[in-house]
C-alpha positions in Angstrom: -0.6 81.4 21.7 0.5 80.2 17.9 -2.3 77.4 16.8 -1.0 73.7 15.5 0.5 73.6 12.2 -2.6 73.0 9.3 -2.1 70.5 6.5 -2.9 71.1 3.1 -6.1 69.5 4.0 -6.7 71.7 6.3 -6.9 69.4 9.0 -4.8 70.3 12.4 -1.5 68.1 12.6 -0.7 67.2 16.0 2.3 68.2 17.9 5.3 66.5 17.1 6.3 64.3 20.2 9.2 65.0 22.8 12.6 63.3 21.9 13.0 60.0 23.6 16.4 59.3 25.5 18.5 58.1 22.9 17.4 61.1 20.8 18.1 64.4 22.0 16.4 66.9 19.2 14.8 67.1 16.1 15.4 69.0 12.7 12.6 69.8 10.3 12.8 70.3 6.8 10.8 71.3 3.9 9.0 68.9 1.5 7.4 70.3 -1.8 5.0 68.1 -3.2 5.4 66.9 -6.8 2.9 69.5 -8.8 1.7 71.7 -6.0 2.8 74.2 -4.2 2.0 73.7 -1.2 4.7 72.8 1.4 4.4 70.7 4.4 6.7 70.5 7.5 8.1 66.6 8.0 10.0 66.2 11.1 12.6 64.2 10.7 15.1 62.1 13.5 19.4 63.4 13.3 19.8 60.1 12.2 17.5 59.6 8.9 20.3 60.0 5.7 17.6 62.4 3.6 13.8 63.6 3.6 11.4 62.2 0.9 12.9 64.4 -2.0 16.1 64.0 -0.7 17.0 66.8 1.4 19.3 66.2 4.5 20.3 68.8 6.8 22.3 68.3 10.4 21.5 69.4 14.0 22.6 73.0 14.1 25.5 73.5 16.1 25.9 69.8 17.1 27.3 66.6 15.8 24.5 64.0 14.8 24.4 61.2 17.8 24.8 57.9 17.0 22.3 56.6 15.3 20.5 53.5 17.1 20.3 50.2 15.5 17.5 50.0 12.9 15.8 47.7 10.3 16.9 51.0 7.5 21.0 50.0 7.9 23.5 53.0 7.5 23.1 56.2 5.5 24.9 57.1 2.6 28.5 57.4 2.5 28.8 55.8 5.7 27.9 52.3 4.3 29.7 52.5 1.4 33.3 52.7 4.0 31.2 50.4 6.5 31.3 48.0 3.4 34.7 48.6 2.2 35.9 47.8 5.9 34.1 44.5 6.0 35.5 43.5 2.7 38.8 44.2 3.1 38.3 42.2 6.7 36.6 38.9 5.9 39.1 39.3 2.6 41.8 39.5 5.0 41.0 36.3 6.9 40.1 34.3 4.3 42.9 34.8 2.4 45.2 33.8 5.0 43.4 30.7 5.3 44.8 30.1 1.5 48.3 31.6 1.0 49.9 29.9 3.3 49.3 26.5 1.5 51.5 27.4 -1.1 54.2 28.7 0.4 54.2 25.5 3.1 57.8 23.7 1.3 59.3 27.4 1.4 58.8 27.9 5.0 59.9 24.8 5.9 63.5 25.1 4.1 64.2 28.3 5.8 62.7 27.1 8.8 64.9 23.6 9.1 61.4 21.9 9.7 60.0 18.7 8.5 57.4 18.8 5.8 55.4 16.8 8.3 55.5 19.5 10.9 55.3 21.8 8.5 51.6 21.1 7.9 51.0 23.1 11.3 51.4 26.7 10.2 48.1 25.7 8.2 46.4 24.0 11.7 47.2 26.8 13.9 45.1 29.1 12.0 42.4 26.9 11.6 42.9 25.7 15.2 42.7 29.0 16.6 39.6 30.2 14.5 37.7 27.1 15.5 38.3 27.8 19.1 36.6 30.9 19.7 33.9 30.9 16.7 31.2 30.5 19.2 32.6 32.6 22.6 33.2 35.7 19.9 29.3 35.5 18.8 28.2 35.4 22.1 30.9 38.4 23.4 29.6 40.5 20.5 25.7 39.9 22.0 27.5 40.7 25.2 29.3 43.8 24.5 28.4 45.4 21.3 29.5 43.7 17.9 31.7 46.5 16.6 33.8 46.0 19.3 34.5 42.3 18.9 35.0 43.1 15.5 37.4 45.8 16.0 39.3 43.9 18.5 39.7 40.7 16.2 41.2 43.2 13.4 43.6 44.3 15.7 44.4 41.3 17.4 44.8 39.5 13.4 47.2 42.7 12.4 49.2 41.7 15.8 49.4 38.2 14.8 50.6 39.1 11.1 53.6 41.2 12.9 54.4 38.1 15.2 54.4 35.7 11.6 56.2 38.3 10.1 58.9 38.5 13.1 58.9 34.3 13.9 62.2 32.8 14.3 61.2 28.8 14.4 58.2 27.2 13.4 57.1 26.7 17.2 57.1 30.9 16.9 55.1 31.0 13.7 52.8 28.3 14.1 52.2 30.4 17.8 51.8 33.5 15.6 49.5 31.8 13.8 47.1 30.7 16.3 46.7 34.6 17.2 46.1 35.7 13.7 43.3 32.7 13.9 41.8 34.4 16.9 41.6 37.3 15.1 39.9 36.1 12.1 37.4 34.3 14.4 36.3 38.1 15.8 36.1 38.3 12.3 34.3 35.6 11.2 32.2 35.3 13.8 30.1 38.6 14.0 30.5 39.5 10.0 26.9 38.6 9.1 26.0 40.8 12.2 28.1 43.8 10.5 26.2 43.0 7.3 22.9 43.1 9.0 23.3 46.5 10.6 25.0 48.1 7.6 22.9 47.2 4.5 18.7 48.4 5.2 16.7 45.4 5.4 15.5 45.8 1.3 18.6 45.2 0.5 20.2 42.8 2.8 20.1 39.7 0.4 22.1 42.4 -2.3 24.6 42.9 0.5 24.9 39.0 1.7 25.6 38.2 -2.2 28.5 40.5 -2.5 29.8 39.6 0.9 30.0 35.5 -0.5 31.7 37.0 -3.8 34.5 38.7 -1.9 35.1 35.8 -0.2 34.8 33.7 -3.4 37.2 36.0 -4.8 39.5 36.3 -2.2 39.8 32.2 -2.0 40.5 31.6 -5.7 43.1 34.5 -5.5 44.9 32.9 -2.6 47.0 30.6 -5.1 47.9 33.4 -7.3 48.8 35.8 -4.6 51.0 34.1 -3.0 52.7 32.7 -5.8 53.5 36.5 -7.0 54.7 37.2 -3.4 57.0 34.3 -3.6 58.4 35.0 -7.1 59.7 38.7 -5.8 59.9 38.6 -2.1 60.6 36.2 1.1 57.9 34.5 2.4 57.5 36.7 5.7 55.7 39.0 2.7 52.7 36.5 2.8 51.9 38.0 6.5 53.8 41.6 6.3 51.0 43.0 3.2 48.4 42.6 6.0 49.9 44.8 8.4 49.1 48.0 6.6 45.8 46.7 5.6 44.8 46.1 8.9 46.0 49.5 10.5 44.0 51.0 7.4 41.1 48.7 7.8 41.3 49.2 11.3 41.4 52.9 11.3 38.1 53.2 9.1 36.5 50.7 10.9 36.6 52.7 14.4 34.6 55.7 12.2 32.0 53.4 10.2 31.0 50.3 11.2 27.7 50.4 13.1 27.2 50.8 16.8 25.2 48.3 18.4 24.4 48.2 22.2 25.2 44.6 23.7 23.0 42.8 26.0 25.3 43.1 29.2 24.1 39.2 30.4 27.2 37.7 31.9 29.6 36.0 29.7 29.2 31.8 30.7 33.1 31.3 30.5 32.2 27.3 31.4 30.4 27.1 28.1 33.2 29.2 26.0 35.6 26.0 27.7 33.2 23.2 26.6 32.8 24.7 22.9 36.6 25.0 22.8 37.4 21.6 24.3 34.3 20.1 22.5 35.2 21.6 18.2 38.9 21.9 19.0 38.7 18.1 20.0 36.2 16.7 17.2 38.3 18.5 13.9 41.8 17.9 15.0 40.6 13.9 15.9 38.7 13.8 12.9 42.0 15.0 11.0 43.9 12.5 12.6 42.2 9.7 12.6 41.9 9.9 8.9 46.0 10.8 8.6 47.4 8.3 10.7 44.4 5.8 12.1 41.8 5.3 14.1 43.4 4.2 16.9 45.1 7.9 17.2 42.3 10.3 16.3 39.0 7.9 18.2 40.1 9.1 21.6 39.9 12.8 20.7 36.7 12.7 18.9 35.0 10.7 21.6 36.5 13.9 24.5 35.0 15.9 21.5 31.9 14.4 21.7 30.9 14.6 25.2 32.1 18.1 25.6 29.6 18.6 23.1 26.7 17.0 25.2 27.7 18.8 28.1 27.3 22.0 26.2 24.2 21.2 24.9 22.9 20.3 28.0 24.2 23.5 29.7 22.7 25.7 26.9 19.1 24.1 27.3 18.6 25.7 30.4 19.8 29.6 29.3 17.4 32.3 27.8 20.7 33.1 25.6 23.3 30.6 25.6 26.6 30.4 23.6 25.8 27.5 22.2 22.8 29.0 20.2 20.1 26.0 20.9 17.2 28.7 21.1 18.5 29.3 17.6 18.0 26.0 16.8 14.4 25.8 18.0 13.4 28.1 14.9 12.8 26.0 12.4 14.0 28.4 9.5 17.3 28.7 11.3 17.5 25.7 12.5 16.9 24.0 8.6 19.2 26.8 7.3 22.0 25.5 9.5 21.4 21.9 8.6 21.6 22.7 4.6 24.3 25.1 4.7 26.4 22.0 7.2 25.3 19.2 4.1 26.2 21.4 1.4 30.1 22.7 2.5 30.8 19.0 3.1 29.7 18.1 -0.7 31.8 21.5 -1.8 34.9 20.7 0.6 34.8 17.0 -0.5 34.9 18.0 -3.9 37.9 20.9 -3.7 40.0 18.0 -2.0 39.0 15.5 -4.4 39.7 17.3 -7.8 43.3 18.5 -7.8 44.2 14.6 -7.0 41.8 14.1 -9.7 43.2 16.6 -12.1 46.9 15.5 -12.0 46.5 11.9 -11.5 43.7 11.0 -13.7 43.7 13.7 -16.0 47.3 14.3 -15.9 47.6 18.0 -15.8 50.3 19.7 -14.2 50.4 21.2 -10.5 49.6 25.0 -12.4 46.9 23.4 -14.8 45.2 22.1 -12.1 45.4 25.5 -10.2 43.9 27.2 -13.9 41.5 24.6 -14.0 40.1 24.9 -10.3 39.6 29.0 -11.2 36.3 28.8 -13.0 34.5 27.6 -9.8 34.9 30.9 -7.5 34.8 32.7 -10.8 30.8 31.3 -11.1 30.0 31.8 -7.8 31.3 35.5 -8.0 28.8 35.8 -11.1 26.2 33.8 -9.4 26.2 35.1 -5.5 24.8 38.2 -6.4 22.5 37.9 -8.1 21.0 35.4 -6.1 21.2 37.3 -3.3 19.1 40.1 -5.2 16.9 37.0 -5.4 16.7 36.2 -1.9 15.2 40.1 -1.2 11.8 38.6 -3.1 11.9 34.8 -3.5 11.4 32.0 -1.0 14.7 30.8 0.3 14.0 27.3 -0.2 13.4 27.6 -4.1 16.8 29.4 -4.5 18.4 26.7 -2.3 16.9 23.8 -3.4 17.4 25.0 -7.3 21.3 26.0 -6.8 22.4 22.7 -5.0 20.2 21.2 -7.7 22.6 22.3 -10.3 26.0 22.2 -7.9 24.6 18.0 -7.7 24.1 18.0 -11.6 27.9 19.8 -12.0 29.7 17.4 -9.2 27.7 14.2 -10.8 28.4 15.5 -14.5 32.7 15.5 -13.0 32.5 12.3 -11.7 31.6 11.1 -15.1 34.2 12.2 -16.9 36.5 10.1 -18.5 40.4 10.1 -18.6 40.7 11.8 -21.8 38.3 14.6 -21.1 39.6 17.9 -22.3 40.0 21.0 -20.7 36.7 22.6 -21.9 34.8 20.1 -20.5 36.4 20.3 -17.4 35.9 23.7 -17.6 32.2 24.5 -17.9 31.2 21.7 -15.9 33.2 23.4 -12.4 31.3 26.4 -13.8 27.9 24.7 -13.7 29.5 23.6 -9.6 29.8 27.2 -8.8 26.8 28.9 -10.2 24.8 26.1 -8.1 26.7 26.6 -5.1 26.4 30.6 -5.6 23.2 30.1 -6.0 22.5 28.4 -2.8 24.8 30.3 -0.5 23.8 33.6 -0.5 20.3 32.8 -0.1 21.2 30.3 2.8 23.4 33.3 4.3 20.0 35.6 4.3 17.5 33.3 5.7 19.7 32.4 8.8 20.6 35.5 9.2 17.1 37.3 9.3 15.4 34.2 11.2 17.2 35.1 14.2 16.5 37.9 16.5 18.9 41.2 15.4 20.0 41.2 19.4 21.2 37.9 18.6 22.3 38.5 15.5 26.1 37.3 16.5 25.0 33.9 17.8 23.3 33.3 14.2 27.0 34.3 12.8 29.1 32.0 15.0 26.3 29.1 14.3 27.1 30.5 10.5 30.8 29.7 10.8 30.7 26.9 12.6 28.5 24.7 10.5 30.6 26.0 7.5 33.9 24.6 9.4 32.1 21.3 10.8 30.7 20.8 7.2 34.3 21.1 5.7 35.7 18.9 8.1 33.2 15.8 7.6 34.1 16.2 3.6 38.2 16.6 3.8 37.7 13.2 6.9 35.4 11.8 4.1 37.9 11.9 1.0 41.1 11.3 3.9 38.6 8.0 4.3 38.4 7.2 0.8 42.4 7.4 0.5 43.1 5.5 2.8 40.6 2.4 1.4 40.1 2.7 -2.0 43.0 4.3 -3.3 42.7 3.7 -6.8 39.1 5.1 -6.9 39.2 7.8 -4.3 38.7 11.0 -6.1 35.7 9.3 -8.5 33.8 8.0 -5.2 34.5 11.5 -3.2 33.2 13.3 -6.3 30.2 10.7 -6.8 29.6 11.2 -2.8 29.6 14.6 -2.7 26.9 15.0 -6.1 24.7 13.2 -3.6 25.0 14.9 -0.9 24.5 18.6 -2.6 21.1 16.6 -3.9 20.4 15.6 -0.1 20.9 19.3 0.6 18.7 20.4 -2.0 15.6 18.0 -0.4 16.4 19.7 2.9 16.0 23.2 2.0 12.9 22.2 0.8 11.7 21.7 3.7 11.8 25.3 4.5 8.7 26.2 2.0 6.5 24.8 4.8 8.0 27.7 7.2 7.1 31.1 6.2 10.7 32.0 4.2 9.0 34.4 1.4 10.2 38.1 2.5 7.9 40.9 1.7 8.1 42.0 -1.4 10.1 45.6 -2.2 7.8 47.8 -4.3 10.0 49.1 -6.9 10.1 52.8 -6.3 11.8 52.2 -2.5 14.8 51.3 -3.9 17.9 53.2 -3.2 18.8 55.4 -5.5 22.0 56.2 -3.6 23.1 52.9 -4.1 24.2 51.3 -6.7 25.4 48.2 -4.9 
């Protein structure tokens, strides 16, 4: 009988171990050491991308299994089209939250509908998005979070064929609410996809490119639809996804990450309340700042005690929809409640400045589209690089320092006088989006990572949600200032929203008294595959 292996020392190695379940056989390969010449036998799993000088060999005669969720991501190439698919679908979603703005008085002439009316090809998407934020997350723990993700890309490609096919607004404002349910599978478990992709070293890398694509893809909305519109009918705004999707689609079914769900029952009584309970509070909100009180009071209060009963429901799961255990973290739980303050200062201000711009400043309606640019544009420069940051440096330095600087920009605005001129309009919404770059990548990566990875689609719809209840309390919050100070609306919203950035900055604070540093990365283990 063959003695154990002997290490270069000498010493006996023990046996390697049996495969487990999920792992049905090993490969081995050889390792050279650097300046001997001794070799030594490393067994390695079917699923690790290369051995320690790089060597990767397969399973003879069988294809490698699917490799079980790890802390080490994807191997090279398959992240690189894991993270092509995830672009091109949070792109996708985001820029259909933008396009149709523009092309809003278009529709509407061919359409014979009212301007008025018009307003809900815009409120359909967002409608539909804000319903299902929260059930998505928690089908994704159910189930598996590729497969919610898949689902919403093909369920977002069906909707862009119904808005491309729509005969009446009632048809594409109904089109629209699918393509909204969609983008919620989207939105909803993307910060899961970006955890299972990207290994753990390199998460906050992956988290800052994710916020620039979507930086990106919101500034171009403007511009891509008003090149659509110049050449083509508006049904072109919806038609370009269709082959994106099938593409996006198609790749996504051969890289994204497998993940195994929890298989707890789905609580369909919850998925109603946090329907009836955000679907209530944002369309209120909306109109009680657009027509009155009196209209929009009544919704917000059904709103509000849908949101009670949820609650209340949810304090009694191990893993409800309505992610309270999340809450209990305090990490998480402070994460949510900086990233909530600090889109209401941002959304405040993107209201506020075009009204600004043209009526104060007097700039024209494409002036004012030039002059909004350089924000996205600094938080595409700034995102990351912060999130490199955020792999080695406490979250709430990063956070408190870029809502620091977004306060400084918005303050710095609100100063400005009516005969400012374009550069100094200019660098000071730079100085607003290098802060807020700064701050929401980082943010992204400590919620994230707080959470447990099995409930790693909860932390996303908790993501998405505060990002959409944020944005409503600053568009209610300008609609407010309209409606009572007219004349001085757009200074106060931007002179609100400098100090709420600031409170935001004194809340992530508060996070350097929970343990936010992550371990530090010595240099040599990073990836020299990647040059992400």
């Amino acid at each position: 009988m063959a003695g154990r292996p002997a290490s270069p020392t000498g010493t006996p190695r023990r046996p390697a171990l049996a495969p487990t379940a999920d792992v049905e056989e090993q490969r081995v390969t050889t390792h050279v050491s650097a300046g001997a010449n001794q070799s030594e036998r490393i067994v390695l799993s079917p699923y690790e991308s290369r051995a320690d000088d790089g060597a990767m060999t397969a399973p003879v005669g069988r294809a490698p299994l699917e490799p079980p969720p790890s802390e080490d991501g994807l191997p090279v190439p398959r992240r690189y089209w894991a993270m092509a698919t995830i672009w091109l679908a949070i792109a996708m979603s985001v820029l259909d939250g933008a396009i149709a703005n523009v092309a809003l008085p278009v529709i509407a002439r061919d359409l014979n509908a009212s301007p008025a009316s018009s307003i809900w090809i815009v409120n359909a998407y967002q409608l539909g998005i804000t319903l299902c934020l929260l059930p998505f997350a928690a089908l994704g723990d159910k189930l598996g979070y590729r497969k919610i993700y898949v689902a919403g890309l093909i369920v977002f490609t069906l909707g862009s064929i119904g808005c491309v096919l729509s005969q009446g607004l009632m048809g594409l404002a109904a089109a629209r609410v699918v393509q909204g349910l969609g983008a919620a599978g989207v939105m909803s478990i993307n910060p899961a996809m970006v955890r299972f992709t990207y290994p753990q070293r390199l998460l906050g890398r992956g988290i800052g490119i994710n916020a620039v694509v979507i930086s990106i893809a919101a500034a171009a909305g403007p511009t891509v639809a008003s090149a659509i519109l110049a050449v083509a009918s508006w049904r072109w705004l919806f038609m370009i996804n269709v082959p994106i999707g099938i593409a996006t689609v198609l790749i996504a079914l051969r890289a994204l990450p497998r993940t195994t769900g929890s298989g707890r029952p789905f609580d369909y009584a919850s998925a109603l309340l946090s329907a009836v309970s955000l679907g209530s509070l944002i369309v209120g909100a909306e109109r009680a700042a657009r027509i009155g009180l009196a209209t929009g009071l009544p919704l917000m209060a059904v709103g509000a005690v849908a949101g009670v009963l949820l609650v209340r429901r949810a304090r009694g799961q191990t893993a409800p929809l309505a992610p309270v255990d999340l809450m209990r973290i305090p990490i998480f739980g402070l994460s949510i409640l900086t990233g909530l303050i600090g889109f209401a200062a941002q959304m405040a201000a993107f209201i506020a400045l075009p009204f600004a711009f043209q009526g104060t400043f007097g700039r024209s309606a494409v002036e004012t589209g030039l002059l909004m640019t350089p924000w996205p544009l600094a938080v595409a420069i700034a995102a990351p690089i912060a999130g490199r940051l955020a792999d080695r440096i406490a979250t709430g330095w990063l956070g408190a320092a870029g809502l620091g600087v977004f306060a400084l920009g918005l303050a710095l605005l609100a100063s400005l006088s009516a005969d400012a001129s374009t550069a100094d309009i200019v660098w000071r919404m730079a100085v607003c989006g290098l802060g807020f770059g700064f701050f929401q990548a980082p943010n992204n990566r400590a919620l994230v990572t707080s959470a447990p990875r099995e409930r790693s689609g909860a932390a996303g719809g908790m993501l998405a949600t505060a990002r959409l209840l944020g944005q409503t309390v600053g568009a209610v919050t300008v609609a407010v200032y309209f409606h009572l100070i007219p004349s001085s609306a757009t200074h106060a919203a931007l002179a609100t929203a400098a100090a709420v950035a600031a409170l935001a900055a004194a809340v992530s604070l508060l996070r350097l008294r929970q343990d936010t540093r992550p371990a530090k990365v010595p240099t040599d283990a990073a990836d020299p595959a990647d040059p992400t």
